[in-house]
C-alpha positions as CSV (number, residue, x, y, z in Angstrom):
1,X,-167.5,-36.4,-208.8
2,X,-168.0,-33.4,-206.8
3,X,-166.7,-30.0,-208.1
4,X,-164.3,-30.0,-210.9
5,X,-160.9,-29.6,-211.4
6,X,-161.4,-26.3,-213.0
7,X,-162.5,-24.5,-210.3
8,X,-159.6,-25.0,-208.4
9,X,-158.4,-21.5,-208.7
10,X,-161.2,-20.1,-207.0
11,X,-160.7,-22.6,-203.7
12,X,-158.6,-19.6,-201.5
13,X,-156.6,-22.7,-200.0
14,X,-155.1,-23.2,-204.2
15,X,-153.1,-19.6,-202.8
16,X,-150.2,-19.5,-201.9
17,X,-148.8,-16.9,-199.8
18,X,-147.9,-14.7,-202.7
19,X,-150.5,-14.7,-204.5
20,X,-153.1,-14.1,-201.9
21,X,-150.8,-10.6,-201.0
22,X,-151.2,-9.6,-204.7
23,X,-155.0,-10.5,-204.4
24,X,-155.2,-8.4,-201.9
25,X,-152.9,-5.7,-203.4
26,X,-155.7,-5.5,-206.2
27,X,-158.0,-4.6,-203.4
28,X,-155.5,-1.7,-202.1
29,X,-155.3,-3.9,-198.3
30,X,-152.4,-4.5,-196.7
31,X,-150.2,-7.4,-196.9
32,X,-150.3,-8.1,-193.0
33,X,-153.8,-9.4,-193.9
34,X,-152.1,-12.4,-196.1
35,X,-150.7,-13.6,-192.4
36,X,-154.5,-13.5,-191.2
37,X,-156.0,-15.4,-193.8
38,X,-153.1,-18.0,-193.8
39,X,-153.8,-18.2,-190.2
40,X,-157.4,-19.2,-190.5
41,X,-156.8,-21.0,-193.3
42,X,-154.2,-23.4,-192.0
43,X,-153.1,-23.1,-188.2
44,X,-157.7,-22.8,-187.4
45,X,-158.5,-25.1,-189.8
46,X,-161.8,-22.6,-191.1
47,X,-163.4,-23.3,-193.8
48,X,-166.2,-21.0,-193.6
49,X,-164.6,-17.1,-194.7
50,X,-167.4,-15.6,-192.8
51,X,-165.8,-16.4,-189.6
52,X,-162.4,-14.9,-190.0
53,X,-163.8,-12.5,-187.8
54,X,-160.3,-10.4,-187.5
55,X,-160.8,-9.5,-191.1
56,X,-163.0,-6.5,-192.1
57,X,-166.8,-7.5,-193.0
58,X,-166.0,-5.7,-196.6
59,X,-163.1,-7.6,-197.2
60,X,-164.8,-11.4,-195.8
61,X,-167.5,-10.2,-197.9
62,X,-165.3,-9.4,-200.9
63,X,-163.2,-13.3,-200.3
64,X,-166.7,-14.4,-199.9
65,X,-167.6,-13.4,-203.7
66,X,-164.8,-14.5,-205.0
67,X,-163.8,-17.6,-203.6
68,X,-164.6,-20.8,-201.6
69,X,-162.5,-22.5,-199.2
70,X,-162.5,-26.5,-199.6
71,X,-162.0,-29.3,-197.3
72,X,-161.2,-33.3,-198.0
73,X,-164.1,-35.2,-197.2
74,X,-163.4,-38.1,-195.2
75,X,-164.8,-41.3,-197.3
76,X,-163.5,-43.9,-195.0
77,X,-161.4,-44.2,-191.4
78,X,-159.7,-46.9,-190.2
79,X,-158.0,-47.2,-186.8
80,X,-155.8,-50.1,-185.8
81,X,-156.4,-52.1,-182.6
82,X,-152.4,-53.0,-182.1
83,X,-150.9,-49.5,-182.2
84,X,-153.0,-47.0,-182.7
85,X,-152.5,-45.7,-186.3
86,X,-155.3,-44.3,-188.2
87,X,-155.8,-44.6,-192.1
88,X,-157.7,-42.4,-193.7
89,X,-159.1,-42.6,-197.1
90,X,-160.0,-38.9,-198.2
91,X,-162.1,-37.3,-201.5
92,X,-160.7,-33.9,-203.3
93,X,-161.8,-31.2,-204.9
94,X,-162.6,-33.5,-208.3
95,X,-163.6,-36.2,-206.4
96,X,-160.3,-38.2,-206.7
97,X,-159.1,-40.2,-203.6
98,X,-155.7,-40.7,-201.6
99,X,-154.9,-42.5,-198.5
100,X,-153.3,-40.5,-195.4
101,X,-151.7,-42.4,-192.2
102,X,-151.7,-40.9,-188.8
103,X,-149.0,-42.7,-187.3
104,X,-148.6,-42.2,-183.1
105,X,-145.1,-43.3,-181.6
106,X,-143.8,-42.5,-178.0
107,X,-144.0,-38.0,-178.2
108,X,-144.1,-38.6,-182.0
109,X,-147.2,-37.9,-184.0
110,X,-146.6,-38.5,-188.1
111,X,-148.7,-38.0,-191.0
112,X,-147.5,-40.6,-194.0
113,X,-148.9,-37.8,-196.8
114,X,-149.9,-39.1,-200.5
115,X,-148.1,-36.7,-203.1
116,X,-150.1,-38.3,-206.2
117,X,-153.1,-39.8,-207.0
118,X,-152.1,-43.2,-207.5
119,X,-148.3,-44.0,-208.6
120,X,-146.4,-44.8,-211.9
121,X,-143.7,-46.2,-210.8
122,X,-145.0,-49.7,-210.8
123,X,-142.4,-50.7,-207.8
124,X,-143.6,-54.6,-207.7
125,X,-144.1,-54.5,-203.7
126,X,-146.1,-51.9,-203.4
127,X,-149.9,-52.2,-203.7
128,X,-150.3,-48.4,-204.5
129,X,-148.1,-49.2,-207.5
130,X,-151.0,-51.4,-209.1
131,X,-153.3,-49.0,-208.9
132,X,-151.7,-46.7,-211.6
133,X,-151.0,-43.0,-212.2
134,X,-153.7,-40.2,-212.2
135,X,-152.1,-36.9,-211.6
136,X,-149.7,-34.6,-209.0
137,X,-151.5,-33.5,-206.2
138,X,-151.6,-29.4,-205.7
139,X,-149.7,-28.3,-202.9
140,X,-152.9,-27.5,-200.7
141,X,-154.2,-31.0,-201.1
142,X,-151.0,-32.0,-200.0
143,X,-151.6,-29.7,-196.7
144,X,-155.6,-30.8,-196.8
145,X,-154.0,-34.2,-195.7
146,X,-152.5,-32.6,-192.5
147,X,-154.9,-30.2,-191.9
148,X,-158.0,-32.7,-191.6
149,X,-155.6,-35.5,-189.6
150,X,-154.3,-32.8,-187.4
151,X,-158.6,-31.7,-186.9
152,X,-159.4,-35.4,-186.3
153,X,-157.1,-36.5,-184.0
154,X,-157.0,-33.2,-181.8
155,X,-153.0,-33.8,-181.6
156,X,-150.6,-31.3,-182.9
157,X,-148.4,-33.3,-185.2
158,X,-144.9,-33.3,-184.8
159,X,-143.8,-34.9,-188.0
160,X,-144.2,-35.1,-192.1
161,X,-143.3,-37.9,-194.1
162,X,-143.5,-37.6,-197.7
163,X,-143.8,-41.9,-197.9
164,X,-147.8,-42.4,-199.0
165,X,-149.1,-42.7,-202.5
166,X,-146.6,-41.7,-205.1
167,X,-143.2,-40.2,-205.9
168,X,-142.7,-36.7,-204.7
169,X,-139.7,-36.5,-206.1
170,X,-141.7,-36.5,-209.6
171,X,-143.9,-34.0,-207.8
172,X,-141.4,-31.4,-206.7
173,X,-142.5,-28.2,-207.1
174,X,-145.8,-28.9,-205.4
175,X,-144.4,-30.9,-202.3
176,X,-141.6,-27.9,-202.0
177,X,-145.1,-25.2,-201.9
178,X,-146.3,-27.7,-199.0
179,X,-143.0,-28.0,-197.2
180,X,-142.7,-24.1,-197.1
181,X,-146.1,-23.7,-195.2
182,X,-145.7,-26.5,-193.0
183,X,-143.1,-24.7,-191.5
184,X,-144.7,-21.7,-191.5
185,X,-145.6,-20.7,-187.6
186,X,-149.0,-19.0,-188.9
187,X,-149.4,-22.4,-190.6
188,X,-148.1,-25.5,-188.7
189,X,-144.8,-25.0,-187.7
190,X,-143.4,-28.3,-188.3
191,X,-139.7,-27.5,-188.6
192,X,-137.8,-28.9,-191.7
193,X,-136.1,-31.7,-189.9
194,X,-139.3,-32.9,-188.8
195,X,-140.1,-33.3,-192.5
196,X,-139.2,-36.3,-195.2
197,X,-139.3,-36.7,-198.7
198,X,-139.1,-40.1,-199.6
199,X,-138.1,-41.1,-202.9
200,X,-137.8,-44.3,-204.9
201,X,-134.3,-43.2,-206.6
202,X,-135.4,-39.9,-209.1
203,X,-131.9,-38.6,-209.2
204,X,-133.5,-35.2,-210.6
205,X,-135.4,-34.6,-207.9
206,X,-132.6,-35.7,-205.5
207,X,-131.0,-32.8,-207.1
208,X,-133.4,-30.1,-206.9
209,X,-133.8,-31.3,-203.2
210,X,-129.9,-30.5,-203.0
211,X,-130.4,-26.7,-204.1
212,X,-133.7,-26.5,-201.4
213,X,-132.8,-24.2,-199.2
214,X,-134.6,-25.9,-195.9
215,X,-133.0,-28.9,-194.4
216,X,-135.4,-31.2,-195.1
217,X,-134.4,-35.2,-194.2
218,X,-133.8,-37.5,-197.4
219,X,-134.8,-41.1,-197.5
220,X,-133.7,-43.3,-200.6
221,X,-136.1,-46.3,-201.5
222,X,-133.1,-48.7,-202.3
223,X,-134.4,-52.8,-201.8
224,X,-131.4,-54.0,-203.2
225,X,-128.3,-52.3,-204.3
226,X,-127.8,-55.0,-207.5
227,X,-128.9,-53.2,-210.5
228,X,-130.4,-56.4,-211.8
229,X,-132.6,-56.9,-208.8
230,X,-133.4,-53.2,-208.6
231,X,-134.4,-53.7,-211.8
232,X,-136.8,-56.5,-211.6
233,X,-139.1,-55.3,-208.4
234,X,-138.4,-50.9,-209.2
235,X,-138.2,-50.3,-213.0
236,X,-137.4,-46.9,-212.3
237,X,-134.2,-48.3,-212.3
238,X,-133.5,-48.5,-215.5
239,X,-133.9,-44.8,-215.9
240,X,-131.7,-44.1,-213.3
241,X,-129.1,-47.0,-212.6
242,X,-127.7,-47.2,-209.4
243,X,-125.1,-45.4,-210.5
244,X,-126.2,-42.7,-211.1
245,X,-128.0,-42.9,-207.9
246,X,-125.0,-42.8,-205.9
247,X,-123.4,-40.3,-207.4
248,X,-126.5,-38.1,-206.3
249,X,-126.4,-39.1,-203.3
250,X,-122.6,-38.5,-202.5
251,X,-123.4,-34.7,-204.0
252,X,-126.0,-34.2,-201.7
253,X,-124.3,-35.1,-198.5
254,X,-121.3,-33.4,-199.6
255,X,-123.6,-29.7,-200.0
256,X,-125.7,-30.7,-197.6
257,X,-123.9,-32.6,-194.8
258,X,-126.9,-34.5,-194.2
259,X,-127.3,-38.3,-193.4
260,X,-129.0,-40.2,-195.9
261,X,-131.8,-42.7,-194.6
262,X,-131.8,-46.2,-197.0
263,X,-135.5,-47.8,-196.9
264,X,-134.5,-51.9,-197.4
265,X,-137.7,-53.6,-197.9
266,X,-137.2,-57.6,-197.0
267,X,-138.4,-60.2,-199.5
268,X,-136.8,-63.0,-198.3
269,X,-135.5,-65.4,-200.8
270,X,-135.1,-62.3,-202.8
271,X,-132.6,-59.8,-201.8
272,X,-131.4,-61.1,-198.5
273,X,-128.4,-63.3,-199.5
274,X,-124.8,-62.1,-198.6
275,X,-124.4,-61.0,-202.3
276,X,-127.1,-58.6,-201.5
277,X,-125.2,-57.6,-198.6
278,X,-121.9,-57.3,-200.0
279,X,-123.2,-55.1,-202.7
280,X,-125.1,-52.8,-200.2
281,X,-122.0,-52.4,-198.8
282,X,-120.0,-51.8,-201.6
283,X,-122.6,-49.1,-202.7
284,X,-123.3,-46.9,-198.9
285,X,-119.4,-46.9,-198.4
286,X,-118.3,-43.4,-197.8
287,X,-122.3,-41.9,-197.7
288,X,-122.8,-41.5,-193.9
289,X,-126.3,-43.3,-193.5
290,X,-128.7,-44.9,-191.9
291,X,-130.5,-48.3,-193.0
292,X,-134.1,-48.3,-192.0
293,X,-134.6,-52.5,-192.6
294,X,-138.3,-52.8,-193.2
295,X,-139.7,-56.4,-193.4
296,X,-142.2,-56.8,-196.6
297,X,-145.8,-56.2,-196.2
298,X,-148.0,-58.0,-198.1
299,X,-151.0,-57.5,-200.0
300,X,-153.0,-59.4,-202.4
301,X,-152.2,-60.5,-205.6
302,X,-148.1,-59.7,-204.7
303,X,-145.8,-62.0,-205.9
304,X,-143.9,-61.6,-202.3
305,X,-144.5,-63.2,-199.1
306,X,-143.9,-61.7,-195.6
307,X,-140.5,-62.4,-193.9
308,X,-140.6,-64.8,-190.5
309,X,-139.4,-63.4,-187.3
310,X,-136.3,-65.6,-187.9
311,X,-136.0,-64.5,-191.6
312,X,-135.9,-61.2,-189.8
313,X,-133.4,-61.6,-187.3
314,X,-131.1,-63.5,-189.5
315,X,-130.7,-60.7,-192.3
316,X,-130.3,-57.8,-189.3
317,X,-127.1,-60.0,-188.1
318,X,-126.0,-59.4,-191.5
319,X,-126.8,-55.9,-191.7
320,X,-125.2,-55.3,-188.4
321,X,-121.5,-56.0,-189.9
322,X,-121.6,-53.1,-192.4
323,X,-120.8,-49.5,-191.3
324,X,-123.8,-48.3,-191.1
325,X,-126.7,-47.3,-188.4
326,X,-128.9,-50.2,-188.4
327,X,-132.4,-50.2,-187.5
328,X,-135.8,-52.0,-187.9
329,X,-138.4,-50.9,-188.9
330,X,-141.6,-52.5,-187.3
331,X,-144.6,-51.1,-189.8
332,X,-147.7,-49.6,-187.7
333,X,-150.9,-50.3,-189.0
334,X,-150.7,-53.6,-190.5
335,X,-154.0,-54.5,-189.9
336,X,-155.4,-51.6,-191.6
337,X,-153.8,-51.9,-194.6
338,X,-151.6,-48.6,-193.6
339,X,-148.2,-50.3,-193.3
340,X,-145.2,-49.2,-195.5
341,X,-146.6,-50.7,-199.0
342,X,-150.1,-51.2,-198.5
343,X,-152.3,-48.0,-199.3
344,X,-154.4,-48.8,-202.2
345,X,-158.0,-47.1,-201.5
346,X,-159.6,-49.2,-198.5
347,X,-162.7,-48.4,-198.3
C-alpha cells in the first residue's frame, strides 16, 4: 500500500505556499525562501531536498529532518497509435490510483487531471462512475498529475482540464489550492483561461466557482436538458434539477461574463430526437455558450452503444439550427481507454 495516508503532512509537496512561509517563519528564514522551495518543488520537478542547492545546507538539512518530498509512481502508460495521447495510470502516497490523460492537439498540450479517487456520481455512461467513490484527492496530488505528465513527456503543457476521474465541483477547495499554483510562474504558469473545471451540474460548486476570483473556463456536463432523461443516465439530477441548474448558470455569466461550454454526450436512440433538441434549446436560450457534441464512448458492461458516423452527422444538423456555437468533439485516445468516459484503472 505504500506509505500511509497519515503521513501526508510531512510530504513538503502537502504545503501550500502559506504554510511553508510560516514553516519557515518558525525557523526565523525569510519568506523569499517559500518562492525557492516552490520552485524546486513544482516548476524543477525535484524530489530529492538535498539538491535545492540555492537553499542553505542548514536549512536543506533542517527540510531534510522534517519532511520528505513524494512523487506518483507510474503503474502503467499507455500511448495511442492514432493520435498521440498518453494515459497514465499513477499510485499515491497511500497507494490509491487515478488515471491522467496527456492529450496533444495542433500548439495544444492538455492534461485531463483526476480530482477523486473513483467517482460517486454514478453518471450511467461513464466507466469511472462504476468503479465507485474513495476520497478527494489533496491539492498536491492534483498537481503530482501535472507535474509527472509535464516530466514524462518533456513538453511544457499549455492546458488544464479538470474532466478525469470525479466531480471537482464536490472537490472545491482542493482543486481551487491546485488552480492557484498552476498559475503560479514559480510553479507552472498555466494562466486561468488555460484551465477547466468540469462539472456534472453541482450547482454549489457552480457557485463558489462564481465568487473565484481567477477566470477559470466552466464546462457543464448536460446529456440531455429533459429532467427525466437527466435523470435516468446522471442521478445527480435529482438533487439539483435542471432548474436549478440554469439558474446557476445565468448567475454565473451574468458576474462573470463568461461563456459557458455544454458537454452533450451522444447515445443515439436516447437523447438525440428533436424533443431533445427542442428542450436544449429551450434551456441555453439567453446563456451565451458553446455546445461541445461528444459522440458516446463505450466501455464494457454499458448499457449504450457508440453513435455511427451518420448518427453523428444527422444530430450536428440538428444542433446547427439552435443559437449556439456548435462543435464536435472527436475523443483522442480511444484506443487506450482515455477518451471522454473511459478511465477506469487500465492497467
Amino acid at each position: 500500500m505504500g506509505i500511509q495516508t497519515s503521513q501526508h503532512s510531512l510530504n513538503l509537496k502537502a504545503k501550500t505556499r502559506k504554510q511553508i512561509e510560516e514553516y519557515l517563519k518558525s525557523l526565523g528564514e525569510k519568506p523569499y525562501r517559500s518562492t525557492q522551495i516552490i520552485r524546486w518543488l513544482w516548476q524543477k520537478g525535484e524530489s530529492e531536498i538535498e539538491k535545492f542547492s540555492d537553499l542553505p545546507l542548514s536549512l536543506r538539512e533542517r527540510l531534510k529532518k522534517d519532511f520528505f518530498v513524494y512523487q506518483v509512481k507510474p503503474v502503467s502508460i499507455h500511448k495511442s497509435s492514432v493520435d498521440g495521447s498518453i494515459k497514465f495510470l499513477l499510485r499515491l502516497l497511500d497507494g490509491r490510483e487515478v488515471e491522467s490523460v496527456f492529450i496533444p492537439d495542433g500548439k495544444r498540450r492538455t492534461v485531463c487531471v483526476s480530482s477523486q479517487v473513483g467517482c460517486p456520481l454514478k453518471c450511467t455512461f461513464c466507466a469511472t462512475g462504476k468503479l465507485g467513490f474513495t476520497r478527494n484527492l489533496e491539492f498536491w496530488e492534483i498537481l503530482e498529475q501535472v507535474r509527472f505528465v509535464r516530466d514524462y513527456t518533456k513538453e511544457r503543457i499549455t492546458n488544464v482540464v479538470f474532466m478525469g476521474m470525479g466531480e471537482p465541483m464536490l472537490n472545491i477547495d482542493n482543486v481551487f489550492r491546485a488552480i492557484d499554483l498552476l498559475q503560479e510562474n514559480d510553479a507552472f504558469k498555466i494562466g486561468a483561461r488555460k484551465i477547466t473545471v468540469s462539472t456534472a451540474g453541482v450547482v454549489p460548486g457552480i457557485y463558489r466557482l462564481l465568487e473565484y476570483k481567477k477566470q477559470v473556463k466552466l464546462a457543464v456536463s448536460l446529456n440531455s436538458a429533459i429532467q427525466e432523461k437527466r435523470e435516468e443516465i446522471m442521478p445527480i439530477a435529482k438533487r439539483f434539477p435542471l432548474s436549478e441548474l440554469r439558474k446557476a448558470i445565468l448567475d454565473y455569466y451574468k458576474i462573470k461574463r463568461r461563456w459557458v461550454t455544454f458537454e452533450y454526450i451522444l447515445l443515439p436512440g436516447f437523447n438525440d430526437t428533436e424533443d431533445d433538441v427542442r428542450a436544449l434549446e429551450r434551456f441555453i436560450k439567453g446563456i451565451p455558450c458553446k455546445i461541445n457534441l461528444i459522440p458516446y464512448n463505450g466501455f464494457e458492461g454499458s448499457p449504450f452503444r457508440e453513435p455511427s458516423d451518420v448518427e453523428i452527422e444527422r444530430f450536428l444538423r440538428k444542433l446547427y439550427r439552435l443559437k449556439a456555437t456548435v462543435t464536435l468533439r472527436k475523443s483522442k485516445g480511444r484506443d487506450i481507454k482515455g477518451a471522454c468516459g473511459q478511465l477506469a484503472y487500465l492497467k
